[in-house]
Structure formats: C-alpha cells, structure tokens
N, C-alpha and C positions, 0 to 999 in steps of 0.2 A: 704373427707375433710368436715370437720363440718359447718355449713351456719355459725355460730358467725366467727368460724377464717377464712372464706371465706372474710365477711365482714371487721374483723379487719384487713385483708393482702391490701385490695382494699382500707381503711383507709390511711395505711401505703405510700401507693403506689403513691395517692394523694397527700400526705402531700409533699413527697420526689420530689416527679416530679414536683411541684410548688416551689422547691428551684431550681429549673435548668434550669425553663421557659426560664431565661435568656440566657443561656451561647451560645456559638457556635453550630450550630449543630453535629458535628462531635462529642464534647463531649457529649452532649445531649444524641446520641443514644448511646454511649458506657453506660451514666448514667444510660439509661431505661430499660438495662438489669440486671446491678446491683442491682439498685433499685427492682426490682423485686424478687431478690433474696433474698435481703435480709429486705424485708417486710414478705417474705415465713418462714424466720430463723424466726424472730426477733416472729412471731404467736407460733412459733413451740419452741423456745425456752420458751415462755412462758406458752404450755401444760406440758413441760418436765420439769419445774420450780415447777409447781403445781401437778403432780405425785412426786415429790422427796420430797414437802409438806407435800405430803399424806402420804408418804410409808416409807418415813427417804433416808436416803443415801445406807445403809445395806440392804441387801436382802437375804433371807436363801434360798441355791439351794438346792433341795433333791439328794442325791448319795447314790441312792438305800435303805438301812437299817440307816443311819446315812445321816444330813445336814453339808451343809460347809455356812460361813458366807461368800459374797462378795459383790464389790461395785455395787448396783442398776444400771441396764442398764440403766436406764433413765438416772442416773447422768455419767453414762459414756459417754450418746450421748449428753446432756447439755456440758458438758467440753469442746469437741471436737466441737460441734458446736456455742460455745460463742466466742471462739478463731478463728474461722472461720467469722462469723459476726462481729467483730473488725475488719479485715483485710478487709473485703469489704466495711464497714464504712470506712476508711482509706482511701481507693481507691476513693472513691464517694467525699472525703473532699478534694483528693489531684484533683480532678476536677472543682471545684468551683475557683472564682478568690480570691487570700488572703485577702481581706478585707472582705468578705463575709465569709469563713471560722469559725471566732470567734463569727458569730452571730446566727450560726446553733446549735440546740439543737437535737440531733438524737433520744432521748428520754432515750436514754441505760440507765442516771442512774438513772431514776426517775421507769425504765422496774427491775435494777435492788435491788431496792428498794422498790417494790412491797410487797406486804403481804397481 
C-alpha cells in the first residue's frame, strides 16, 4: 500500500469514527469495522477510478497472433467494488440515529465527481 492511500484510508477513517463518537457502544464497534472497510474501498476505488482515466474502459488482450478487445479489469473491479461500498455506506447510515442520518455527507458524490 502506497503511503498517500495509507494516509488518505487513516483520513477516511477519522472522519467516519467521529460521526459515531456518539452512538451506543454495541453499535460503535460493529461501525469501527465498517468503517474501516470502507475507507479501504472508498482509497482503492479511487486508484481504480484513475487507471480507468488513464487507460479508457477497453483494453486489448493479446490471443497469440491476433487481439480481442475487453472490458479493462480495473473497470470490472471499480463496478463490483462501488456496488459493494454503497451497501456498507447503507449499513453504517442504517446505524446512526434518524435525525443524524440526513446530516452525514460520506463524500461518495463529490469522490464520484472527481476529475
């Protein structure tokens, strides 16, 4: 792991755990694994963001004397991992009390508005 996304996951991680200061401890520690999770994704979807940048979506495989065109593994492991980070955002919001809920910003879409 690279020291920037070492830093940016340990950013994430802070930010998140001081939305929970609050809550019960039972839900607390179920948060502090979440959260850990998905400060992990939310770093790594953003290297896999910025290869798919680089490279387009397409990627030509070699098969021997001729190429075939397919979808860039990066964007195949972006897809399956975005859809993954939604669902554990979800989980972490369905642990907060509702009035706290609509005041959390988890970043997603300002992460997925990047350029």
């Amino acid at each position: 792991m690279t020291v920037e996304k070492d830093k940016e996951i340990k950013r994430e991680i802070n930010r998140l755990t001081n939305l929970y200061k609050d809550i019960d401890r039972v839900k607390r520690l179920t948060a502090k694994n979440l959260i850990e999770e998905v400060a992990f994704m939310k770093a790594t979807l953003k290297e896999l963001k910025e290869l798919i940048d680089e490279h387009g979506p397409i990627d030509e495989m070699p098969q021997g004397e001729y190429s075939i065109l397919r979808e860039h593994p990066a964007l195949k492991s972006y897809n399956t991992m975005v859809q993954r980070y939604s669902t554990i955002i979800k989980q972490l919001m369905d642990l907060l009390p509702k009035e706290q809920q609509k005041e959390v910003d988890d970043g997603f879409e300002a992460f997925l508005n990047e350029k």
